[in-house]
NUDO-76196 format. One record per residue: residue in three letters; z, x, y of N, C-alpha, C in turn. Coordinates in steps of 0.1 Angstrom, whole numbers, plus 5000, padded with zeros to 4 digits. Layout:
N
PT   res    n_w    n_u    n_v   ca_w   ca_u   ca_v    c_w    c_u    c_v
PT   ALA      Z      X      Y      Z      X      Y      Z      X      Y
...
END
This chain:
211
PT   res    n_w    n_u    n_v   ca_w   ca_u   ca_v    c_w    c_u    c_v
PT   UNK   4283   8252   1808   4290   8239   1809   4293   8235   1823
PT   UNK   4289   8227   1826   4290   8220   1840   4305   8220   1846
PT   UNK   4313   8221   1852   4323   8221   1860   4326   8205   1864
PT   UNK   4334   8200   1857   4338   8185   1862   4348   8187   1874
PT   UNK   4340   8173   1881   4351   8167   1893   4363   8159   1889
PT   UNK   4375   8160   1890   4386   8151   1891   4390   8147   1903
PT   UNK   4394   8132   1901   4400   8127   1916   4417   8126   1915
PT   UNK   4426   8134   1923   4439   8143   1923   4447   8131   1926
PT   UNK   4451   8119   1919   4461   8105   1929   4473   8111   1934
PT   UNK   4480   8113   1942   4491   8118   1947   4499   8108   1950
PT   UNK   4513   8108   1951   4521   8097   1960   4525   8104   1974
PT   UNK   4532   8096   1981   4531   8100   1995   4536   8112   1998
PT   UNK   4546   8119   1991   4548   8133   1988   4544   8142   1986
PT   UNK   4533   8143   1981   4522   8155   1973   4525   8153   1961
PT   UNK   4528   8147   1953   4534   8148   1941   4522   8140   1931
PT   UNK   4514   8152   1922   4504   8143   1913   4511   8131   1899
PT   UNK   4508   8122   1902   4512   8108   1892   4510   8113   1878
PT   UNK   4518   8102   1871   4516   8105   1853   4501   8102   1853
PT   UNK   4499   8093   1862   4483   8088   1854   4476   8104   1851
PT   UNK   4474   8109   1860   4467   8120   1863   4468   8130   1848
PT   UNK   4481   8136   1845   4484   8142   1837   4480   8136   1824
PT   UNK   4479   8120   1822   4478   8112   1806   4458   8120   1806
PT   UNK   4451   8118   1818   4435   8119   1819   4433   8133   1818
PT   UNK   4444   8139   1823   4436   8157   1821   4440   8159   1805
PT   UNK   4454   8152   1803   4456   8156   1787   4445   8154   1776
PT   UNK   4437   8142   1776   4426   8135   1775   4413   8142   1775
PT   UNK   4413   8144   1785   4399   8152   1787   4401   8168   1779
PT   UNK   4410   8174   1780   4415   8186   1774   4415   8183   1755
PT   UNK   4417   8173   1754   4418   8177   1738   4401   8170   1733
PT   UNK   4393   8159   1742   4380   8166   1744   4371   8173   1739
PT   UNK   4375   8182   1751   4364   8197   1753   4370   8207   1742
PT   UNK   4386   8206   1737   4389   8214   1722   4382   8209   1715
PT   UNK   4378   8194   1711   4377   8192   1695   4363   8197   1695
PT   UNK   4355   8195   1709   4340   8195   1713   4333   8214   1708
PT   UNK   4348   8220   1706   4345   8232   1709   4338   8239   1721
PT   UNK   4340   8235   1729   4333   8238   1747   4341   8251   1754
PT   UNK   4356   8246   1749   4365   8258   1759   4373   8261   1752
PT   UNK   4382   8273   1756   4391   8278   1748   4406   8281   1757
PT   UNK   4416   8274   1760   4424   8272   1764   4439   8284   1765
PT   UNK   4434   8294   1755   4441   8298   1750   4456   8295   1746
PT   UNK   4469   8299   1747   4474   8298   1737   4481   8308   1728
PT   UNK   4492   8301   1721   4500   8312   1712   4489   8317   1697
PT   UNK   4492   8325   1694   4484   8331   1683   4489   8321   1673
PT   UNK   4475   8319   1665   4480   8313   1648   4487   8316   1642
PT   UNK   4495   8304   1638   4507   8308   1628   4503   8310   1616
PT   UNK   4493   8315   1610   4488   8318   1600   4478   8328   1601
PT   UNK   4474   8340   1595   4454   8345   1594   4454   8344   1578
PT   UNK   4441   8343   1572   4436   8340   1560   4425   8356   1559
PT   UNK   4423   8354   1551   4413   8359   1542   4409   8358   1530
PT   UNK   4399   8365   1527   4390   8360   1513   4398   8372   1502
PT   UNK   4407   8374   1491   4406   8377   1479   4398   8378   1467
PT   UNK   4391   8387   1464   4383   8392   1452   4393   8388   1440
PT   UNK   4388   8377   1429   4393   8376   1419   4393   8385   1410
PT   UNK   4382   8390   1407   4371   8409   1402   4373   8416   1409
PT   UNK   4378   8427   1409   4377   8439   1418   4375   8450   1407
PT   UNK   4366   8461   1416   4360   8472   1404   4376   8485   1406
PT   UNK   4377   8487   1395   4389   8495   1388   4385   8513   1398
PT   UNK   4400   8511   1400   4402   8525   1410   4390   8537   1402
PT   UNK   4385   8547   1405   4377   8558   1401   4367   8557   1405
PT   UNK   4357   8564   1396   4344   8568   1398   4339   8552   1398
PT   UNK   4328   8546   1410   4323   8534   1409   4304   8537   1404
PT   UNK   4300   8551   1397   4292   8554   1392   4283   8557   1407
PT   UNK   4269   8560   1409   4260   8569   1416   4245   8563   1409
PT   UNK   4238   8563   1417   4223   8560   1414   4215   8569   1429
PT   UNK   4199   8565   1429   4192   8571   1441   4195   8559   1447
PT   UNK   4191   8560   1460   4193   8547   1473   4182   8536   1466
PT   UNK   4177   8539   1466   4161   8535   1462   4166   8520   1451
PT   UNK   4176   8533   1445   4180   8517   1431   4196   8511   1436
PT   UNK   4199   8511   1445   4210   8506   1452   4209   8491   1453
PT   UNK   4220   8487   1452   4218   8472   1463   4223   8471   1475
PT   UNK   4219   8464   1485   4228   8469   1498   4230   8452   1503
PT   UNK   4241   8451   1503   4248   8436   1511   4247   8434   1521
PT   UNK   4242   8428   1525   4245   8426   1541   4246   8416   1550
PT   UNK   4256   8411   1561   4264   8402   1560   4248   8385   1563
PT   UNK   4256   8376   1556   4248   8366   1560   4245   8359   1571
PT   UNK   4236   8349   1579   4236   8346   1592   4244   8334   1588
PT   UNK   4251   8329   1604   4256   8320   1602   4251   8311   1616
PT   UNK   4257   8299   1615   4256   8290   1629   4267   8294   1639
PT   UNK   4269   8291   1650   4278   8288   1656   4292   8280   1653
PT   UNK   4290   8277   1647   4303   8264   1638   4309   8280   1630
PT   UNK   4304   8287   1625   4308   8295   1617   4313   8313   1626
PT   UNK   4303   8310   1633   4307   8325   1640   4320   8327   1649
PT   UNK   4329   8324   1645   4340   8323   1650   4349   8322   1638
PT   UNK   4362   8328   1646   4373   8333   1631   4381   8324   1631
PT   UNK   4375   8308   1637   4389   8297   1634   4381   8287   1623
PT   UNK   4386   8282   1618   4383   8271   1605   4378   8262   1608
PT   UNK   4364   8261   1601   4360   8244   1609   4363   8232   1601
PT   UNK   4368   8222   1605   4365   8209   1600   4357   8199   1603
PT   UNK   4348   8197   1591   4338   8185   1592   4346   8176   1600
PT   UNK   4344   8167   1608   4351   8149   1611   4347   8138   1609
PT   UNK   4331   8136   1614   4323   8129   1606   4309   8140   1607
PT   UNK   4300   8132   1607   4283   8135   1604   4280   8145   1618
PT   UNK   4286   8141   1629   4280   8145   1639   4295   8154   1650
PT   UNK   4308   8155   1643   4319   8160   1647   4324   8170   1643
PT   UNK   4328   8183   1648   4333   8193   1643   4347   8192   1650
PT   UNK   4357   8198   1643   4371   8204   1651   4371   8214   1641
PT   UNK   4383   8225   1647   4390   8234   1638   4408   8230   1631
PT   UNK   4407   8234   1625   4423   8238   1613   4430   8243   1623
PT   UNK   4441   8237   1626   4454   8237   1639   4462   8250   1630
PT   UNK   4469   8264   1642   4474   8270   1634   4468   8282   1621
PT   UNK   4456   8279   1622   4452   8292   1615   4441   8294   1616
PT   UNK   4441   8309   1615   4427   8315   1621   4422   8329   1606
PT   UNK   4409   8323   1607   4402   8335   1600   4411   8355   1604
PT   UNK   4413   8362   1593   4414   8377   1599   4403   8381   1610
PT   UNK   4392   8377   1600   4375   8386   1604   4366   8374   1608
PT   UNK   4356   8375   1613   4343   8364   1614   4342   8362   1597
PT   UNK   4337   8352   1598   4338   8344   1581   4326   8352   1574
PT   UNK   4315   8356   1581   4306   8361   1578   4306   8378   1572
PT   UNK   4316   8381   1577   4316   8396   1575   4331   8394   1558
PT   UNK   4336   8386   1560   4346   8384   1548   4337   8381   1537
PT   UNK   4330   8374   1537   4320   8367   1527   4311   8380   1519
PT   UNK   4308   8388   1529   4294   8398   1528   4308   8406   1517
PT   UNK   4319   8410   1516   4326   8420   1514   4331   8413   1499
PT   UNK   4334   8401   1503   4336   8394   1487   4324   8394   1478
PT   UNK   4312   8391   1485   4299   8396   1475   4300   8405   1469
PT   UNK   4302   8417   1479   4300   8433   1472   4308   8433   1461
PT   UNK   4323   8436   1461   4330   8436   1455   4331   8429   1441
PT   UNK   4326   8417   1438   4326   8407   1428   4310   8414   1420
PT   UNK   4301   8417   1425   4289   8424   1420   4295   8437   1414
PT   UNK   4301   8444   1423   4301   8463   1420   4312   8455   1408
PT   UNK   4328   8449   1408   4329   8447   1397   4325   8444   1382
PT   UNK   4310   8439   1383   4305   8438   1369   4296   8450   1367
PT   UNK   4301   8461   1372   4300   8478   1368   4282   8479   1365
PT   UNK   4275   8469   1370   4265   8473   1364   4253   8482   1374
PT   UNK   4254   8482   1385   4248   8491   1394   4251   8494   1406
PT   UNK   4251   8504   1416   4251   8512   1427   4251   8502   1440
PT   UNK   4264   8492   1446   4263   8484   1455   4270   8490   1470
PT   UNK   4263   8488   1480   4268   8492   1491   4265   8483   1498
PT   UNK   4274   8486   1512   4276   8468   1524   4267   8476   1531
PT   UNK   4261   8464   1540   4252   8468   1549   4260   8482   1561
PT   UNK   4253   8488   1570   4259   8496   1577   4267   8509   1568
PT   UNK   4267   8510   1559   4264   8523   1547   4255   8534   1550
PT   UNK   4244   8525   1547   4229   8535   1544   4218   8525   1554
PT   UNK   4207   8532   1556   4195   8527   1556   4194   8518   1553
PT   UNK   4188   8504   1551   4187   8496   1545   4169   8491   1539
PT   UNK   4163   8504   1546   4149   8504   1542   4143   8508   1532
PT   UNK   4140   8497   1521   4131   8501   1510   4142   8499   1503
PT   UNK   4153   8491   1501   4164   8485   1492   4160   8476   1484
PT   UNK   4169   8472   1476   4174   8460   1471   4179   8456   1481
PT   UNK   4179   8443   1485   4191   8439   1495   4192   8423   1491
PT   UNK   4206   8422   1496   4213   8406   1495   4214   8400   1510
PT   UNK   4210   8392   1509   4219   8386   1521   4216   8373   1525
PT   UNK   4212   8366   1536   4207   8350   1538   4219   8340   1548
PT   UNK   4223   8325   1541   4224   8324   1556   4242   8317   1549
PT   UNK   4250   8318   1553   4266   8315   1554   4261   8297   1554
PT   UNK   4260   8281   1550   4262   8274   1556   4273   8263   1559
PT   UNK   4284   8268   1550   4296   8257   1550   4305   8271   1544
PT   UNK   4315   8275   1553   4327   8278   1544   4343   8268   1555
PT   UNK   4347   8259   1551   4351   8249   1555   4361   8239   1552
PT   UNK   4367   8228   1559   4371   8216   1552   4363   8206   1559
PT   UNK   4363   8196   1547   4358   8184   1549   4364   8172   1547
PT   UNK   4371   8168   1564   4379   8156   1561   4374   8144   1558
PT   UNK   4367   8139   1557   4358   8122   1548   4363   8131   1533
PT   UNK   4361   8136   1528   4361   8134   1514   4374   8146   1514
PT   UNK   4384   8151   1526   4390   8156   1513   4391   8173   1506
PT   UNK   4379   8179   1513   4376   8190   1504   4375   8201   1509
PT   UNK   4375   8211   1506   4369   8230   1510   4356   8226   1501
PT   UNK   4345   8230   1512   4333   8237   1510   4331   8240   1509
PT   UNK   4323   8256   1501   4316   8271   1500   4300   8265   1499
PT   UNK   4293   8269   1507   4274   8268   1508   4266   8281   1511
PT   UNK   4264   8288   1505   4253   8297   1505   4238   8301   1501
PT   UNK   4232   8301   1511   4217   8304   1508   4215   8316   1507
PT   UNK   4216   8320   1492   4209   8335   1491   4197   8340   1491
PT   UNK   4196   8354   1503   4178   8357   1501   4178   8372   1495
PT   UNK   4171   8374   1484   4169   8387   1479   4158   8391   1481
PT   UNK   4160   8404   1479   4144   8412   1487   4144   8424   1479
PT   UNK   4135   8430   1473   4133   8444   1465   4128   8455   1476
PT   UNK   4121   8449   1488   4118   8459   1493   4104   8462   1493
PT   UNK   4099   8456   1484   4082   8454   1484   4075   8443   1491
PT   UNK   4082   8438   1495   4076   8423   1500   4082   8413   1490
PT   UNK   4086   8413   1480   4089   8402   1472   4103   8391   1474
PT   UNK   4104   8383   1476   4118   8378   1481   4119   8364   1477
PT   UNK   4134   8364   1469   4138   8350   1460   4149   8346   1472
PT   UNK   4150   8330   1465   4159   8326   1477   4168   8317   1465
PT   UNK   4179   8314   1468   4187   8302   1460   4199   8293   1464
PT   UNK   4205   8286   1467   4214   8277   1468   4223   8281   1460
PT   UNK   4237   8285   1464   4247   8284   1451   4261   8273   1464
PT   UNK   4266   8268   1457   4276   8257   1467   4289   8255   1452
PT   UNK   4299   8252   1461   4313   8249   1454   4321   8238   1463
PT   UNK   4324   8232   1452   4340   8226   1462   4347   8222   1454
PT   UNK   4362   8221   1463   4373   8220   1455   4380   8211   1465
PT   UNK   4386   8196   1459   4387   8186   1463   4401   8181   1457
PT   UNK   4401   8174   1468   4423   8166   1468   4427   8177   1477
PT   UNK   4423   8182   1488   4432   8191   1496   4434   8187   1510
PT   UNK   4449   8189   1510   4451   8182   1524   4454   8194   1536
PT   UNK   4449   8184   1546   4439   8194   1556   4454   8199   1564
PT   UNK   4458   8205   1558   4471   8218   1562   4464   8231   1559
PT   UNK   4469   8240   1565   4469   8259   1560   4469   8261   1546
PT   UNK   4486   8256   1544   4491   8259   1528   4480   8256   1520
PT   UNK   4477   8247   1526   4468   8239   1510   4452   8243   1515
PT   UNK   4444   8245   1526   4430   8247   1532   4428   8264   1522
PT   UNK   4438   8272   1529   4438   8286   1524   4435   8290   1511
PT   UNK   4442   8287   1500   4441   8290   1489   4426   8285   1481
PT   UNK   4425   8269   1484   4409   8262   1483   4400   8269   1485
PT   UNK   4398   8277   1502   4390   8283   1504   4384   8299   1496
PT   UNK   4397   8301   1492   4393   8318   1487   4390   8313   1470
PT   UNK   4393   8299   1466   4388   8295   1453   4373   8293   1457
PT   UNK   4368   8284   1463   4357   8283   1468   4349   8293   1470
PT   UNK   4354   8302   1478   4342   8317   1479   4344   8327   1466
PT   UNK   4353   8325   1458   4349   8332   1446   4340   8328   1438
PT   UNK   4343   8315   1435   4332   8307   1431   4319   8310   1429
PT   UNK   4317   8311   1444   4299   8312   1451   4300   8324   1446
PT   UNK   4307   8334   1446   4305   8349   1447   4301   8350   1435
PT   UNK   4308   8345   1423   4306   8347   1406   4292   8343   1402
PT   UNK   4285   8332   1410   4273   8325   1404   4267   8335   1413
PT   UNK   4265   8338   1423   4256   8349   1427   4254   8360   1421
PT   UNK   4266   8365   1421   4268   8380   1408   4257   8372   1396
PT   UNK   4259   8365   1389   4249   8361   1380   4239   8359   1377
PT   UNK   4236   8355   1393   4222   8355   1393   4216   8367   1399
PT   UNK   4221   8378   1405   4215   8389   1403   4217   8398   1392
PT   UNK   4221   8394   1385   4221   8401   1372   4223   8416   1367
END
């Protein structure tokens, strides 16, 4: 990012003018909404996370060979996403973030962990997150994170995932699963709860579709 020049108006004192302060205030909320800098600042008055509506029941979670495993592993994301603060659409071509709250984890690694969990809950085979095991010659999940989010024009929390599966032979399916939940106003209270409805969502139609 290029280093901008400012010109400093002073009065006869040394003393920099309001003007000055209204243009830096200006340029400063800018380069936030622009995502360019990070100004730091008091910690969020909130962190979020994703909640498993399914979770597999304390004990034995059963055993298989690796070979018949599935192995999760976390999805790619964009830049809009690789970061643990919340994005908001603004329009077509505008991103800002959710004032006040911040992801626990990268969004990407909460997502990978809600998958597991919502699959190993429907007890039907041997699931493990990436960075486990090996991941060569698996079953494996994973693909690309594209919206977990709000969307001020309409109003809503997003969930968008492109899932890619792979057996390990060379064979590999891919699929779209997407959710939203709409009338939520772009506060914490109300973004937070949307969101972890939203990524269960995705999570349950994925579970389903790997069967």
């Amino acid at each position: 990012m290029k280093r901008l020049a400012m010109k400093h108006s002073t009065t006869s004192g040394g003393a920099i003018v309001p003007g000055y302060f209204r243009y830096a205030g200006a340029l400063a909320a800018v380069l936030l909404l622009g995502g360019c800098v990070s100004l730091g600042g008091k910690a969020p008055k909130q962190l979020i996370g994703l909640t498993p509506e399914h979770a597999a029941p304390a004990g034995d979670l059963g055993g298989a060979a690796l070979r018949d495993a599935l192995v999760v592993v976390d999805p790619e994301t964009d830049r809009r996403l690789d970061v643990q603060r919340v994005p908001v659409q603004v329009d077509g071509a505008t991103i800002a973030y959710l004032k006040d709250v911040s992801w626990v984890e990268r969004p990407a690694r909460l997502f990978r962990r809600l998958l597991a969990e919502t699959i190993r809950a429907r007890g039907k085979r041997l699931v493990v997150e990436g960075g486990e095991v090996s991941e060569s010659g698996k079953v494996t999940l994973g693909g690309r994170l594209l919206d977990m989010g709000y969307d001020a024009r309409s109003r809503s929390v997003v969930v968008r995932f492109d899932a890619l599966r792979s057996d390990g032979a060379g064979n590999v399916v891919s699929r779209r699963f997407e959710a939203t939940v709409e009338g939520v106003a772009p506060k914490a209270d109300a973004v937070a709860p949307a969101l972890n409805k939203a990524a269960n969502d995705v999570a349950g139609q994925v579970a389903d579709w790997m069967g």
